[in-house]
Every structure is written in C-alpha cells, then in structure tokens.
N, C-alpha and C positions, 0 to 999 in steps of 0.2 A: 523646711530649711530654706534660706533665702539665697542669692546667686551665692557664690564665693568670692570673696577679692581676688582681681590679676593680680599676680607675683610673676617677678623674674621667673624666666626655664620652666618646669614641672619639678616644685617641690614636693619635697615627703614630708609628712606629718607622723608628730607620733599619737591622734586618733586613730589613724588608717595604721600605723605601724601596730599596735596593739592587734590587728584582725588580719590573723597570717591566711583565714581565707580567701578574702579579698585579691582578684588574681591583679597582679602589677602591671601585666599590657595590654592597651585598648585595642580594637582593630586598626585602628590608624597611626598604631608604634608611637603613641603617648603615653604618657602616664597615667593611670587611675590607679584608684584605692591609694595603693602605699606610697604613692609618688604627686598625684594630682591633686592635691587637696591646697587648702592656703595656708596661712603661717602655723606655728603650736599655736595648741590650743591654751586658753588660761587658767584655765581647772588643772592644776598636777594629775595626770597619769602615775605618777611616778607614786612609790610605796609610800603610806601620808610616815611624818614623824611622828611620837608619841603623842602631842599636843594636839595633834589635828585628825579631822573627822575619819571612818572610814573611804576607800575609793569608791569611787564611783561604780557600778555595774556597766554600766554602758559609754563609750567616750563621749566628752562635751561637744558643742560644735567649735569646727575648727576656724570659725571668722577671728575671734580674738587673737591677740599676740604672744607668746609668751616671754613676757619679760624677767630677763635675769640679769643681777649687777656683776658686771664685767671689768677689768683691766683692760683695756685698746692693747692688740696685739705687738707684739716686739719680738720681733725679728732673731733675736738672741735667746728667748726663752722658749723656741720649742724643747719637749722634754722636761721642763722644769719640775720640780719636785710637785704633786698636784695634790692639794689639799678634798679629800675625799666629800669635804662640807663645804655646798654653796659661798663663797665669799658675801659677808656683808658689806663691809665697806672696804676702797681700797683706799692703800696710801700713796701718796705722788709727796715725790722730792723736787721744789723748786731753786734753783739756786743762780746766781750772778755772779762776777766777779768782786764783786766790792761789798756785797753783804752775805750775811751768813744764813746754811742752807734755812730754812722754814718747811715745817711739815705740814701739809692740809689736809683733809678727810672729804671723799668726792665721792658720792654716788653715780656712776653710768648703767644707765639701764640698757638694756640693748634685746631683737627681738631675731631669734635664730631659725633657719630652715634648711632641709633635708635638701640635694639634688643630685641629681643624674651627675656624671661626669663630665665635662664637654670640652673642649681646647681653649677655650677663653680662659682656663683654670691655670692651664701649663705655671705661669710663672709662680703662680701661690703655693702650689703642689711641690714644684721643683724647692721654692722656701723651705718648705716642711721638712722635705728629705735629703736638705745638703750636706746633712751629716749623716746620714743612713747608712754608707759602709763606711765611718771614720773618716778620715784623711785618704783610701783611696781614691787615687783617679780610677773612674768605668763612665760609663755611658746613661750618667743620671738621666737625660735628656729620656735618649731611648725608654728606657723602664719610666718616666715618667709618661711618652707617647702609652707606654702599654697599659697603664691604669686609666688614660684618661680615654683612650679606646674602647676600652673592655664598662659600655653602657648598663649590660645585662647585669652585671654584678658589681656593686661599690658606690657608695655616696660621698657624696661632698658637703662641710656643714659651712655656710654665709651666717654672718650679719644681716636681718632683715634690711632693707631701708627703711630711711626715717625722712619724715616730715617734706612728704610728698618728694624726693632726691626722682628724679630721671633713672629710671632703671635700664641696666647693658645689656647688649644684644643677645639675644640668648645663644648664638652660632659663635662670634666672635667678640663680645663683650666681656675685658678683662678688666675684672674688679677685686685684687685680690688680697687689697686689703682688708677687706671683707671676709675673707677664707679664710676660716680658725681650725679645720680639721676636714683627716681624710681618712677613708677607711677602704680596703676591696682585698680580693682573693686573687691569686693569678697562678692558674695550674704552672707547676715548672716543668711540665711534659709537653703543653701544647706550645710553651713560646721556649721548648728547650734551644730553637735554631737561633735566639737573638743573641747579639752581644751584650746585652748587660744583664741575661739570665746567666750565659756562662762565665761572664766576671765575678755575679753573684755567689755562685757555685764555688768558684775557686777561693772567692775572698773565706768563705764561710771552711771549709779545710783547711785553711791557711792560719785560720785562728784558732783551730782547735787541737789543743795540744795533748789531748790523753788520746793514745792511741786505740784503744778500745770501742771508746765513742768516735773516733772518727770513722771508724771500719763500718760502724751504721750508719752513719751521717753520711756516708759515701754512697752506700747502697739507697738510700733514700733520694738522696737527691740525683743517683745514674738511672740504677734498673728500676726503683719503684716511684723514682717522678711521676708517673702520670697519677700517681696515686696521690700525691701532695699540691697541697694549697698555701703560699707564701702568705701569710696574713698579715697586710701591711695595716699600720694604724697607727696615724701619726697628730697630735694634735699641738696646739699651742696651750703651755701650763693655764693659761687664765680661760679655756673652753669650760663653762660650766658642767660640772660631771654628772650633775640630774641628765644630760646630753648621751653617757657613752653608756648603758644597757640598752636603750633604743636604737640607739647605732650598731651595738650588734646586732640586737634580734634584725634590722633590716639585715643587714650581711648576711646572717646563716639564713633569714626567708627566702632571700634573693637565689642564697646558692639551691637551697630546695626548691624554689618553685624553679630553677634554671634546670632543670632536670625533664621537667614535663611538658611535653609534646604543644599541647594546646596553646602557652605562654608567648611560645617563639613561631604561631600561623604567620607571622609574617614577616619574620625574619627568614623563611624556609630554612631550619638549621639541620646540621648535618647531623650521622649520629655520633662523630666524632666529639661535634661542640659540643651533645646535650651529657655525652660520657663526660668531659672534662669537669665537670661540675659535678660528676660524683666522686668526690674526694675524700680520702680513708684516713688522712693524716692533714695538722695543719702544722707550718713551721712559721716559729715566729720571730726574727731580733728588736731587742729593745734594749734598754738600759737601767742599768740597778744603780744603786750609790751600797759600798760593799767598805764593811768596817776594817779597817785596814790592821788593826790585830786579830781579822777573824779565826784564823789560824792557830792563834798562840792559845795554850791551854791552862794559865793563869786565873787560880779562882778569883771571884772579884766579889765583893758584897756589892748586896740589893741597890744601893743608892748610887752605885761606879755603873753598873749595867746600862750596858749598852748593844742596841739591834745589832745583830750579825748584816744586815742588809736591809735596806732601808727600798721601797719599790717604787719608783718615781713615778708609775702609774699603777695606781690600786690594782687595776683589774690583771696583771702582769705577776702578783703573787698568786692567783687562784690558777692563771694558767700552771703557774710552776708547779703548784701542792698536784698536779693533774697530769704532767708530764710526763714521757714517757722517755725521753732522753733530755738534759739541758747540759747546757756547760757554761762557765764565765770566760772574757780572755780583757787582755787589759788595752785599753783607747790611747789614741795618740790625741787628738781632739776632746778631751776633756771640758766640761762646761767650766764654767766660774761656780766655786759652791763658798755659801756663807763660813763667817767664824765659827757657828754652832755647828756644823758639819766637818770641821776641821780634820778630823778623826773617820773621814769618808774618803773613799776615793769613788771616781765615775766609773763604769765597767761595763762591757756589753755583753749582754745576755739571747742567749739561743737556744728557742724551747719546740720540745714537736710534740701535741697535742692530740690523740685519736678522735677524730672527727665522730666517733660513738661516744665522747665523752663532753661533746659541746653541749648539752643538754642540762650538766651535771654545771658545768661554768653557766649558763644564763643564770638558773636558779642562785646560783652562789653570790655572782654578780647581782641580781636584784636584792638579796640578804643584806649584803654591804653597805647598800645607799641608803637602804631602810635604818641599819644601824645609825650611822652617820647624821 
C-alpha cells in the first residue's frame, strides 16, 4: 500500500473502524488503526443494498474519498427529522424581492472524516448542543470543555477539504463549519463535581414527572453514577446516515479498549480513569416528534393512521425498544415542523440503556441501513 494522504488532525476511518482489534494509541499518543488512517474509503463498508454486490471480506484501501451528497449545514436543523436513506439530490429555494421563488436540483458531494476531539471544535460542538437541555440556562460552555477534553473516548465528524483549501491547525484550528456531528460518553461519577454535570442532573428530575421513574432516575444518576455513561450524540439532519453505525462502533470500541491497561502506556492512567469506562448503564436525551392525539383512544381506519411518535433519529427508537427506563416531558424550544407534521409536537426524550445490551443495538442498527 502506498503512503497515505496528510489530512487535518488524526482522522478515523471506517477501514480501520471495522477492525476493533487494531489497538487505537501509538506510542507517541497518536493515532493508529482507528484513528490514523486518511479519508473513507470508496468501496461502502457499509451493508450493500439489494442491488449491489456482496461486502467485501477485507476493507479497501483508505487513499480514496468517500463521497456523499449532502445539504451545507444550517445552523437551525440540527435534530431535524433524518431521512434514514442517503439523500440524492437536494432541493435549494432561491428567491428576491421582485421575482417569484424558483426551485433548482443541485448535487453537492462532499467527503467526510472521523477525529479526536480537540479545542479548535469548541464553537461547532457548542452549535450542536444549544439546545440540549431546552431553553435552560447551565454551563453549555463547561460540558462542552468536558467532551472536547475527554480525547480517549468520542469523535468528531468534518467535511473533508476540497480542491487543495489550506487545512487548520490541528491544536487551534477552528473550522466549524465543517463540523456536521458529535459523538462521546462522559461517566457522570467522574465529572460528578462540575457545574453543568450537576445542572444536568437537576435539569433531568425536573422534567420527570412520574414519580416512580424519577425514584430511579435519582438513584442512577446519585449513588449509581459511576456506573453511568451520558451518551451524547448530536448531529446536523443533512449528516449522511451510512455515517452514524460506524460512529458508534468507534464509541463503544473506544470505551472497551479505554478499559485496558496497555492502550493508555502513556498516558500513565489511574485505576480510577481506566474504572470509569466500565460503565453498566448508558443514559441518553434526545428528541421525538410525538403524535399529539397520542393519548386518545379513538378507533381510526387504516388510511387516518397515523405514528404514535415519529424518531427524528433512527437509531433513538431501537435504543427505546432496549430501554430500561424512558420517559417524554414537553420543550419549551420547540423546532419549526412542516404542514405534514401538523399533528406532531417536538418532545424530549430520556432513555437508560444497559451497557450488556449495546451489542444487541449495533446489530439492530446495522439491520436498519441495510433495510433502507
């Protein structure tokens, strides 16, 4: 195989992500395997569709790109309703004052990569998650510090560059418009002492109105925090979704191999840090779109039917069918939803997942795409 292309930081690929052998730190606290490699590769990893040949036995080389047609991110549609099949084309609305709108058909291709976390990110990340507890004020800032810190576990997905652009620094280089999604874990034991784990904490009681489930919900996030992993996963609606099964398998690889000794020679980790990453529960908030006569028990014929809850990220009903506690509570931040959603409201959703059952979700989650 021939050198690799430089890229910005130490990207991950999903050649090197398919091979959870492959250990993720070099001696010189870089990346390899899952993280050092160059862009996707162009051969789909991913489950072929009907039409197309079987996968491949062994991954491609990862010099090529992988290009997928994208919508340019907006700032307003993270969370948007995610259409679970690769977009083909998108649609763009031009309009002026004096003539009437015109619709046109525009292919953007665009070529995506895996990385580390690093402080150049801050302000893309902090985009992602300005709605993450509603309308409270807490200390987005902080909790955003704590993911971009926490290197060992959690990836960032860019926009390759195109047509030779000057790539940012990799310490201090903020490019975030480039940054279409975020993923990581963050034990709520080990940063129990910050201020926006315990705003967190409170926001998440605060919303939960059946008193049953909050008496767990209480115990999980007091006395058995150390035991839980906040699973943050946040992206923009137009991130192509061949993207988020390979984003997790990094995540739960990352948090397994974070467990073992040899990984972190040289970070010298405590046994404190290497315990936090064995985590027995994950908790996750997100948001549903939740049929606003869900409630009412009016028979309806076949052709009136309609979803009880609609999951604005695929992969967020398989955590639910897998749950072992969830609740809904209702948003004060609400998105914009279409005319054909009328009969929707926006809602946030809070799931806790047994970390013996992420297994049973990968599979589930590669099922889906393959469907799709």
């Amino acid at each position: 195989m021939g050198p690799l292309p430089k890229t910005q930081g130490n990207p991950k690929t999903l050649a090197s992500l398919l091979h959870p052998s492959r250990r993720p730190w070099a001696s010189d606290g870089r990346r390899s395997g899952a993280a050092s490699r160059g862009p996707l590769p162009s051969s789909s990893p991913f489950p072929p569709s009907p039409a197309s040949s079987s996968s491949p036995t062994r991954p491609p080389s990862p010099n090529p790109a992988l290009p997928i047609p994208l919508l340019p991110p907006n700032p307003q549609s993270v969370d948007g309703i995610a259409d679970p099949k690769p977009p083909k084309a998108i649609k763009r609305m031009e309009s002026s004052e004096d003539e009437e709108e015109k619709q046109e058909i525009e292919m953007v291709q665009a070529d995506f990569e895996f990385f580390d976390p690093k402080p150049g990110d801050f302000n893309g990340v902090k985009l992602l998650l300005q709605s993450y507890l509603d309308k409270k004020p807490w200390d987005l800032s902080g909790f955003v510090d704590l993911i971009l810190e926490q290197t060992t576990v959690g990836t960032i997905v860019k926009s390759a560059s195109q047509d030779g652009e000057e790539e940012g620094d990799d310490d201090g280089g903020d490019d975030d418009e480039s940054l279409f999604a975020v993923i990581s874990a963050l034990n709520l034991g080990r940063y129990a002492g910050h201020g926006c784990i315990k705003e967190l904490k409170r926001f998440l009681l605060e919303v939960c109105s059946d008193e049953s489930t909050k008496t767990k919900l209480k115990l999980l996030l007091e006395q058995q925090a150390s035991d839980v992993g906040l699973l943050v996963s946040q992206r923009f609606v137009n991130c192509p979704y061949q993207l988020v099964p390979p984003l997790y398998d990094a995540l739960f690889d990352e948090v397994s191999w974070a467990t073992e000794d040899e990984l972190f020679c040289f970070l010298k980790p405590t046994q404190e840090l290497r315990d936090s990453f064995r985590l027995k529960y994950y908790m996750l908030l997100t948001r549903i779109l939740e049929n606003k006569n869900v409630n009412q028990r009016k028979a309806k014929q076949s052709q009136d039917y309609e979803e009880p809850f609609i999951y604005i990220k695929a992969e967020d009903e398989i955590f639910r069918e897998l749950s072992l506690l969830s609740f809904t509570f209702r948003l004060h931040a609400e998105q914009l939803i279409s005319h054909e959603l009328k009969n929707y409201r926006e809602m946030g959703l809070v799931m806790v997942v047994k970390a013996d059952d992420i297994s049973k979700f990968r599979e589930k989650l590669k099922s889906l795409l393959a469907k799709s």
